[in-house]
VOFI-421652 format. One record per residue: x, y, z of N, C-alpha, C in turn; residue in one letter. Coordinates in steps of 0.2 Angstrom, whole numbers, plus 5000, padded with zeros to 4 digits. Layout:
VOFI-421652
n_x,n_y,n_z,ca_x,ca_y,ca_z,c_x,c_y,c_z,residu
X,Y,Z,X,Y,Z,X,Y,Z,a $
...
end
This chain:
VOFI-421652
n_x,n_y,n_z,ca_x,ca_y,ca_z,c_x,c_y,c_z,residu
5038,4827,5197,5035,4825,5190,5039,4819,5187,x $
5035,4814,5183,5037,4808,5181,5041,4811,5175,x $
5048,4807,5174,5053,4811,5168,5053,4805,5164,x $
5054,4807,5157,5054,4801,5151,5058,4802,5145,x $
5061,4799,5145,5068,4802,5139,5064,4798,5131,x $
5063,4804,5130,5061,4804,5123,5065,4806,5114,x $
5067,4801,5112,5073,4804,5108,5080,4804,5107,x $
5080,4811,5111,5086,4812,5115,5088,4817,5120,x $
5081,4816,5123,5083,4820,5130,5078,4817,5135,x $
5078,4820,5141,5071,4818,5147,5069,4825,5147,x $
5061,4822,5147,5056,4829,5148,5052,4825,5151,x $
5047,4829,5155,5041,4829,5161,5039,4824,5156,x $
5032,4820,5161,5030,4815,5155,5022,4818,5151,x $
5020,4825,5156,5016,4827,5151,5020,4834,5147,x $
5024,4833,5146,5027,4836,5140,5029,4832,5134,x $
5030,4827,5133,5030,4820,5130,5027,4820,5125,x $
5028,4822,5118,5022,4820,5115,5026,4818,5107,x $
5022,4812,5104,5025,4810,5098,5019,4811,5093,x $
5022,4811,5085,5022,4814,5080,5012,4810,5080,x $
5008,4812,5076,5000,4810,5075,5002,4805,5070,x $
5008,4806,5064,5008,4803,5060,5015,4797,5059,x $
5015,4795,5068,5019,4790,5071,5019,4783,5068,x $
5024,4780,5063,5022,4774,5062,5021,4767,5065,x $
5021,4769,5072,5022,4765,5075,5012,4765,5081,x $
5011,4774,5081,5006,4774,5083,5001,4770,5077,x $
5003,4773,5069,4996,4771,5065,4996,4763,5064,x $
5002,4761,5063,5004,4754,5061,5006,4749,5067,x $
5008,4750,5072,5011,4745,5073,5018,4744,5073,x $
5022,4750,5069,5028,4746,5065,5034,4748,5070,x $
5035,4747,5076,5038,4746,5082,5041,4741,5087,x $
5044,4741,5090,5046,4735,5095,5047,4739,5102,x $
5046,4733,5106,5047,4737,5114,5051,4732,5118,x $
5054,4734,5124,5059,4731,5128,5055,4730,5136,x $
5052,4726,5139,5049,4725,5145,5058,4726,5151,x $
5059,4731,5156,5063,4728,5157,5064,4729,5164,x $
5066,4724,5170,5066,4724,5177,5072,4727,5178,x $
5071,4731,5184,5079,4734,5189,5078,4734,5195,x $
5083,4730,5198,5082,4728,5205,5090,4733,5206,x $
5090,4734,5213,5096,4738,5215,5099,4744,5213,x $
5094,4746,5206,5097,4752,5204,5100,4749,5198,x $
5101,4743,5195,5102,4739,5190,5099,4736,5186,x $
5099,4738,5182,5093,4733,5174,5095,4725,5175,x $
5092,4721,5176,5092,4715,5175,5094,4712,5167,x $
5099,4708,5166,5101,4705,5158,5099,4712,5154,x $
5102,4718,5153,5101,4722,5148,5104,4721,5144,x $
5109,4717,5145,5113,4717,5138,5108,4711,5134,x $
5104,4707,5136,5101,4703,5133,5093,4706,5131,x $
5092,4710,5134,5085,4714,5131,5087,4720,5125,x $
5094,4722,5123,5098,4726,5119,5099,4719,5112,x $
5100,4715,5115,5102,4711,5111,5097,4710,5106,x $
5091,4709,5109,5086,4707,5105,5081,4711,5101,x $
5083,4718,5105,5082,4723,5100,5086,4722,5095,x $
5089,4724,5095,5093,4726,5088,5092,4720,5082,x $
5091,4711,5085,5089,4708,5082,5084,4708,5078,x $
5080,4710,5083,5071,4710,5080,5072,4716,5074,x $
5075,4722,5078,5077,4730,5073,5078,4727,5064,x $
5084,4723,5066,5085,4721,5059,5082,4715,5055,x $
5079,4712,5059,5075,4707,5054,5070,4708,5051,x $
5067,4713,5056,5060,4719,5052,5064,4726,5050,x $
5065,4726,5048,5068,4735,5045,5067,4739,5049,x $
5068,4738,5055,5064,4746,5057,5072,4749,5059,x $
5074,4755,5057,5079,4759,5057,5082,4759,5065,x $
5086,4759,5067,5089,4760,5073,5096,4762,5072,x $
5094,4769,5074,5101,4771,5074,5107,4772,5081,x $
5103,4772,5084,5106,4770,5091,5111,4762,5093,x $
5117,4765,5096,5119,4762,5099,5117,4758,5105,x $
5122,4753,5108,5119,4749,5115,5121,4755,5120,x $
5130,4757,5119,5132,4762,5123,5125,4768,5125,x $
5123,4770,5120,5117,4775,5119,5112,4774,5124,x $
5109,4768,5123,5100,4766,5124,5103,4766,5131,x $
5108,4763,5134,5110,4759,5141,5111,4767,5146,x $
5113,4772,5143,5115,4778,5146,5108,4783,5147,x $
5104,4779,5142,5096,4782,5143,5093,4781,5146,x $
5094,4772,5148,5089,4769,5152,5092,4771,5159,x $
5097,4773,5161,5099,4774,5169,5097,4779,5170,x $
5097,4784,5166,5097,4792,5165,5089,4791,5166,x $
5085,4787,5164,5078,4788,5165,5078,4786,5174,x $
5081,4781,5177,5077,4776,5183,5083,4783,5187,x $
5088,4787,5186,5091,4791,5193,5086,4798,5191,x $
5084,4799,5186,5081,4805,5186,5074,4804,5188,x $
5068,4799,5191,5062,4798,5195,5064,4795,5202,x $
5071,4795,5201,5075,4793,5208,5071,4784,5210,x $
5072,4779,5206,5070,4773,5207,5074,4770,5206,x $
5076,4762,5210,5081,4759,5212,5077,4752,5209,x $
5070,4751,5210,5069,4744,5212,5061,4749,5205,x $
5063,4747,5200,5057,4751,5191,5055,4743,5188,x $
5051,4746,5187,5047,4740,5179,5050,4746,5172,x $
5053,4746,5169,5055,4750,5163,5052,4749,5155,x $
5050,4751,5150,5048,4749,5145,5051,4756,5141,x $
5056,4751,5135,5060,4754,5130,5056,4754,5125,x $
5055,4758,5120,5049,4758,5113,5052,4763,5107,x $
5054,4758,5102,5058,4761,5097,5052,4760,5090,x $
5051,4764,5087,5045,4763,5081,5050,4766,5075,x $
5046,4766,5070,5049,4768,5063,5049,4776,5062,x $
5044,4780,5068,5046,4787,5066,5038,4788,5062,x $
5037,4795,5062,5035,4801,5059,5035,4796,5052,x $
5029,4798,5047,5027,4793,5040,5029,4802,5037,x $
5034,4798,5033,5037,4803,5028,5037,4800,5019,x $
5038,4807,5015,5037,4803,5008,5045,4801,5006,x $
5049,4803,5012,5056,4801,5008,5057,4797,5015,x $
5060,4790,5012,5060,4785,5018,5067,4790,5021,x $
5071,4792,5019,5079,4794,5019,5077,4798,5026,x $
5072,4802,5027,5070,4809,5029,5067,4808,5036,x $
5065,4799,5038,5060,4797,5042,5067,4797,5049,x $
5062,4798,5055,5068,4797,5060,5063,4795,5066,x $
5067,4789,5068,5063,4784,5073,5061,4789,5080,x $
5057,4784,5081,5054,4788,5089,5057,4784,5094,x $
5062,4787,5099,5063,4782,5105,5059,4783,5112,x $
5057,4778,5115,5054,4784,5121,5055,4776,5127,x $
5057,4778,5130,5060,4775,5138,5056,4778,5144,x $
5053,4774,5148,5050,4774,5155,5051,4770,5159,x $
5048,4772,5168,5050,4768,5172,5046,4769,5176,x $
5041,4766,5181,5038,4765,5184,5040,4761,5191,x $
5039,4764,5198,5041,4758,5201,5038,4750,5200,x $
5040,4747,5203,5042,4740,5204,5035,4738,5209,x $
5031,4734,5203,5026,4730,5210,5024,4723,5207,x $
5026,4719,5210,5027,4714,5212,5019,4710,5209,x $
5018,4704,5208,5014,4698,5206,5012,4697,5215,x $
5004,4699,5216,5003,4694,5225,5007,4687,5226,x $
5010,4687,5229,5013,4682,5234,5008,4676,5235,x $
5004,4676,5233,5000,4670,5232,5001,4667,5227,x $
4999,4670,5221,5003,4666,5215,5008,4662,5214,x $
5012,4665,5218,5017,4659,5220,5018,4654,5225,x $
5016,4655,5230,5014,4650,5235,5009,4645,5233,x $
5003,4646,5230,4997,4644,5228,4996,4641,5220,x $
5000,4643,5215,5001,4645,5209,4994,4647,5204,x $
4993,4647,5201,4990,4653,5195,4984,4647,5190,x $
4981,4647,5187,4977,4645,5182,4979,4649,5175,x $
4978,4646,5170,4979,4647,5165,4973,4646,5159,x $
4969,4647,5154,4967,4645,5151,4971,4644,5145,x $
4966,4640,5139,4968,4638,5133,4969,4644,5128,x $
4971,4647,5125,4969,4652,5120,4963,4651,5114,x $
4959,4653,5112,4955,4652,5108,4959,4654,5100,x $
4963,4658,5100,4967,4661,5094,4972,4654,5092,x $
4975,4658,5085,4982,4653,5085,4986,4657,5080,x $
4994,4655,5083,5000,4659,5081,5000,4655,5071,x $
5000,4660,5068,5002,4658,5061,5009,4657,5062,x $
5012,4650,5060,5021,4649,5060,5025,4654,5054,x $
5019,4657,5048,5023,4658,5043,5021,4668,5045,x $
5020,4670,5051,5015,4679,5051,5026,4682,5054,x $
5027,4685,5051,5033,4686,5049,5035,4692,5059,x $
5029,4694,5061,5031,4696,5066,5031,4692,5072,x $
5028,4684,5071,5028,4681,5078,5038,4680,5077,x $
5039,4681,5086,5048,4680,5087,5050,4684,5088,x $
5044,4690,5089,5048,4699,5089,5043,4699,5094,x $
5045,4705,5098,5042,4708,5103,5041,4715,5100,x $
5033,4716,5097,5033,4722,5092,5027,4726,5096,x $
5026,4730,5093,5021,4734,5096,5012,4733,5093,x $
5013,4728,5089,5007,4722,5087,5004,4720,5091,x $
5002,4722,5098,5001,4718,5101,4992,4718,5104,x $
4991,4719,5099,4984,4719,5101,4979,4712,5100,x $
4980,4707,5098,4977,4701,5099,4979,4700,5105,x $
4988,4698,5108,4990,4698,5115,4987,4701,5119,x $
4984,4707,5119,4980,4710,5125,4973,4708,5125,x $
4970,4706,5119,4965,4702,5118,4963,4700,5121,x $
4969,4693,5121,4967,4688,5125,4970,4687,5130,x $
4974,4691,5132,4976,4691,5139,4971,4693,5145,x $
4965,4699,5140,4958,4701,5144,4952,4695,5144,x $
4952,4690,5140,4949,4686,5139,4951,4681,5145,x $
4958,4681,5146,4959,4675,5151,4958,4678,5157,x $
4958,4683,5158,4957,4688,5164,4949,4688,5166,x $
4946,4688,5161,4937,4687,5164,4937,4681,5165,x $
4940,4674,5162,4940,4670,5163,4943,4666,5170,x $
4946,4673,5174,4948,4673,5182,4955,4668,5179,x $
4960,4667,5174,4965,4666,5175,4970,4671,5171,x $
4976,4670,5176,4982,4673,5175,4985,4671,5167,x $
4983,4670,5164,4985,4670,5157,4983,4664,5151,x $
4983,4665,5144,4980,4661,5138,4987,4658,5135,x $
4986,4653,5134,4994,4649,5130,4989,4649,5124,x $
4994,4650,5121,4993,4651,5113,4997,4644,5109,x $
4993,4641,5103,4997,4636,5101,4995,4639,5093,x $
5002,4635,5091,5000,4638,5083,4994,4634,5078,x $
4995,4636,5073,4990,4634,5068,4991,4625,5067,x $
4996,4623,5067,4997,4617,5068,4996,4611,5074,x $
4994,4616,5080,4993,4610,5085,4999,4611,5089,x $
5004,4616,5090,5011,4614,5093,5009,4620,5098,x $
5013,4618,5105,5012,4624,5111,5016,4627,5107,x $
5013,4634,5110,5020,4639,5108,5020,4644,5115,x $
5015,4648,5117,5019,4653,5123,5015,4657,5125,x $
5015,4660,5130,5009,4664,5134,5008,4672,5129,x $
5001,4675,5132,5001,4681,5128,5008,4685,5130,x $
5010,4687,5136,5015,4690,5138,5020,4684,5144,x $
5023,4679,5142,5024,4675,5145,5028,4669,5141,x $
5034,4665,5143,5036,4658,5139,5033,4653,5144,x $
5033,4647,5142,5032,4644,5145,5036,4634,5146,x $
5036,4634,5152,5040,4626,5154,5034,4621,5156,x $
5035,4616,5155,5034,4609,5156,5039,4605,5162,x $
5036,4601,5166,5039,4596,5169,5038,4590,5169,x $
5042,4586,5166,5038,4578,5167,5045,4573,5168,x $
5043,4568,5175,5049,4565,5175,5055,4569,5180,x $
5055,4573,5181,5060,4577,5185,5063,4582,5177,x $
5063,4581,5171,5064,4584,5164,5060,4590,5163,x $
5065,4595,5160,5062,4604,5159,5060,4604,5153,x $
5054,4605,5151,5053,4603,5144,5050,4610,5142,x $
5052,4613,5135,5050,4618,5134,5049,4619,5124,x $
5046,4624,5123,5046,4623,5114,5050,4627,5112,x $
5052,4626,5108,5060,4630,5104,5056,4635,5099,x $
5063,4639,5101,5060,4645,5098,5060,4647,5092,x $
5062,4640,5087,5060,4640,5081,5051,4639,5078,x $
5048,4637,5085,5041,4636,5083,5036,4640,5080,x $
5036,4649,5082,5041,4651,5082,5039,4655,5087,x $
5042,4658,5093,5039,4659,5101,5046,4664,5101,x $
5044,4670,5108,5048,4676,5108,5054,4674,5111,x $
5061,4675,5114,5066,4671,5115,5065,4676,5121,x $
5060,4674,5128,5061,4678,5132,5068,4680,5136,x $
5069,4684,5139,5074,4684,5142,5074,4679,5149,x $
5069,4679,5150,5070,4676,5157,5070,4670,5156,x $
5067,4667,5150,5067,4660,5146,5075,4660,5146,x $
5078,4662,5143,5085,4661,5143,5090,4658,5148,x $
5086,4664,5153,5089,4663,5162,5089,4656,5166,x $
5083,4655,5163,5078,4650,5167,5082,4642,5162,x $
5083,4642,5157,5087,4637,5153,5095,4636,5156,x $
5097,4643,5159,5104,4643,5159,5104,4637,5167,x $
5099,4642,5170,5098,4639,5177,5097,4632,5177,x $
5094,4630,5173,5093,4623,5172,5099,4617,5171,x $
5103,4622,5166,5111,4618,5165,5112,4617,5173,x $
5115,4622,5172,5120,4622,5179,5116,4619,5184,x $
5109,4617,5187,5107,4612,5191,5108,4606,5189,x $
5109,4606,5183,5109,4596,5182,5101,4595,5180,x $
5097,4599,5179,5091,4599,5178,5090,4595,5169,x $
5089,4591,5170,5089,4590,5162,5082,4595,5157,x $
5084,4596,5152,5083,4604,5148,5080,4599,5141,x $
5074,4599,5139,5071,4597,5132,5069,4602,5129,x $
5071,4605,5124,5070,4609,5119,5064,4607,5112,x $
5059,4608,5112,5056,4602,5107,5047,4603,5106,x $
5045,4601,5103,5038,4602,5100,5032,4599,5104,x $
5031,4602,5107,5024,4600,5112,5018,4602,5110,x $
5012,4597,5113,5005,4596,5111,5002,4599,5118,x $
4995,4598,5116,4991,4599,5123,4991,4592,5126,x $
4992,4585,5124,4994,4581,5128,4998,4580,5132,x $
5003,4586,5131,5010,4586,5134,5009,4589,5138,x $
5005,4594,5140,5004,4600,5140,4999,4595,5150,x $
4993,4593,5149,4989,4589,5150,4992,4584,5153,x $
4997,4581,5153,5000,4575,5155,5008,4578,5160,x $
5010,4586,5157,5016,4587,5164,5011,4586,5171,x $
5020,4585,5174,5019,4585,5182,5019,4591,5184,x $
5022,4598,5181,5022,4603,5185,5022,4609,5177,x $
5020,4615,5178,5021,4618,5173,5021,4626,5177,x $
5026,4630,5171,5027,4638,5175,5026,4642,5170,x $
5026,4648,5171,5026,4653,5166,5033,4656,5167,x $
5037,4661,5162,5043,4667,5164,5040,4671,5160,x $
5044,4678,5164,5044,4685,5160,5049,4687,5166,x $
5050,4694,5165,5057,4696,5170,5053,4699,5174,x $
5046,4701,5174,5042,4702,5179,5040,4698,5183,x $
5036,4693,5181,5034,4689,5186,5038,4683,5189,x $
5046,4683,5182,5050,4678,5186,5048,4670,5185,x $
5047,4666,5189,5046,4659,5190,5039,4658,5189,x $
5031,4659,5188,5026,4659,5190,5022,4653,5190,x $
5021,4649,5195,5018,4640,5195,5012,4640,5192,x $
5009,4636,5188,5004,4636,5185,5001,4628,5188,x $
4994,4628,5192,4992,4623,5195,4985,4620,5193,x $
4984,4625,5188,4977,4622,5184,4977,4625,5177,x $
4975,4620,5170,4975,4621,5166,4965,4621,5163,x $
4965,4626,5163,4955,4626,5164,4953,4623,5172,x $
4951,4616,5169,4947,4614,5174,4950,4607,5176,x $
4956,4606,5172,4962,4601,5173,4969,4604,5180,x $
4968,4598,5183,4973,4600,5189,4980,4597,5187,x $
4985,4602,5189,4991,4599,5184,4994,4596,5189,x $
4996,4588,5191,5000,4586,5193,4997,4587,5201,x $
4999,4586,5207,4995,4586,5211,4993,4593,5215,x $
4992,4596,5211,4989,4603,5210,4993,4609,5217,x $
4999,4609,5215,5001,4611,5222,5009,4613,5217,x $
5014,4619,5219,5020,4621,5217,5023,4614,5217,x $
5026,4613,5213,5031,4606,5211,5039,4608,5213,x $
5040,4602,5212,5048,4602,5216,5054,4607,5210,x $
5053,4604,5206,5058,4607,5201,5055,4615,5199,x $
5049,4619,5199,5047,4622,5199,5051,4627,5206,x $
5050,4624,5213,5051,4628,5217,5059,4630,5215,x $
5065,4624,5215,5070,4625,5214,5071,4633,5211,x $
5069,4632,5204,5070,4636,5198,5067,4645,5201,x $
5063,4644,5205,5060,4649,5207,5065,4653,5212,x $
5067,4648,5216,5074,4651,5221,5079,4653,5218,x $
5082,4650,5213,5087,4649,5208,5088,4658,5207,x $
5081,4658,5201,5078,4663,5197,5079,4669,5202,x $
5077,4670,5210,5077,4675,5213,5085,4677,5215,x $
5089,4672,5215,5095,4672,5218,5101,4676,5212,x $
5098,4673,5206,5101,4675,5201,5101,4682,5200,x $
5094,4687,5200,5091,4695,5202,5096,4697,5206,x $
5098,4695,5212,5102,4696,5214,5108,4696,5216,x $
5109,4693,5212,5117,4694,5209,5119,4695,5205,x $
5113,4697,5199,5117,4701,5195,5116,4709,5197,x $
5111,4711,5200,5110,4716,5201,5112,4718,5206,x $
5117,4718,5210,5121,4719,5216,5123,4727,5215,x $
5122,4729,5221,5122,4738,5221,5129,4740,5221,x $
5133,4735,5223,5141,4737,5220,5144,4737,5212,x $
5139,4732,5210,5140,4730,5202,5143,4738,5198,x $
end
């Protein structure tokens, strides 16, 4: 039976059950943590903890947990369904709706699921994307957070999907890229890593971060900066990150072919890089 630590303990996961008058079920007012373990190891936890707490405290949502805490809950989840190689999802909300804020006590719930992979095509071959039809408000106080708001994201992540592509880039109200429904996003042009800064304002992925470090340390030159759809329309090579699908190539924009419509050289690098890295930090000695 699938185990889920709820709170603060692990119960079955049809024992599992939270409050009708969860503020995170009626509202929204929540945050989640996407997060990958290879080897019996979480991938960058300490940067997926980091950004909780961040996001925790810039929206108010109470967390009274430590990292020490969450980090013993997420391992206690992946050796308790006995998995090595999980897709995990952390989900912290505001709690039970109480009339004395003092009295309210957050819901934490931790799952893990095995680990299944993006087809092997999409990377050999790379992905289609389309345009998104929406756009990010620079000034909607919860884009930059990974909340539990995400229902236009799945929106239009179903709409790119009927669409037959792998994902909708979303640009804000002013015409600037900003970043996939569950996805960052890079540019190449010139052999230069071009990507939109996370003041635009776009979720500071973790594997974004990876994939920026990886680019130092190659000598890959790294542009941080305010992109258009002609920017967009005019790279050589363009990819997606999340810490599930990793490096993912994007080789058409609609019905625009990006660059010579095939995995690009700097693209490939980073994709190697990106798997080499998984496995080094997640090493079963670690």
């Amino acid at each position: 039976m699938e185990k889920v630590f709820l709170n603060d303990r692990l119960v079955d996961i049809n024992r599992a059950h939270i409050s009708v008058t969860d503020s995170g079920f009626l509202y929204g007012a929540g945050l989640f943590e996407t997060m990958r373990a290879h080897n019996g190891v979480v991938f960058c936890l300490k940067d997926h903890l980091d950004r909780l707490f961040f996001s925790a405290n810039s929206l108010s949502i109470d967390n009274p947990y430590d990292r020490t805490y969450l980090s013993r809950a997420i391992y206690k989840v992946l050796q308790a369904n006995k998995l090595s190689d999980a897709r995990l999802r952390l989900t912290l909300t505001g709690g039970p709706m109480a009339e004395d804020e003092q009295q309210r006590k957050p819901t934490l719930l931790i799952a893990a699921v095995k680990f299944q992979p993006y087809t092997s095509e999409y990377y050999k071959k790379g992905v289609m994307v389309v345009l998104c039809p929406y756009r990010q408000n620079v000034s909607e106080p919860i884009y930059g957070h990974k909340t539990t708001s995400y229902f236009s994201r799945m929106l239009a992540l179903k709409w790119a999907h009927q669409k037959k592509a792998a994902e909708a880039l979303w640009f804000t109200v002013d015409n600037r890229l900003a970043e996939g429904c569950i996805s960052n996003v890079f540019l190449v042009k010139d052999s230069a890593l071009l990507t939109p800064p996370i003041r635009t304002p776009l979720l500071a992925g973790v594997a974004r971060k990876s994939v920026c470090e990886i680019a130092v340390k190659s000598s890959i030159e790294l542009v941080e900066k305010d992109l258009y759809i002609n920017d967009l329309l005019q790279a050589d090579e363009i990819f997606l990150t999340n810490v599930i699908m990793q490096v993912m190539p994007v080789t058409s924009v609609e019905k625009h072919t990006v660059g010579e419509g095939k995995v690009g050289r700097v693209t490939k690098t980073l994709q190697d890089k990106f798997a080499e890295l998984i496995e080094y930090e997640c090493r079963a000695d670690r």
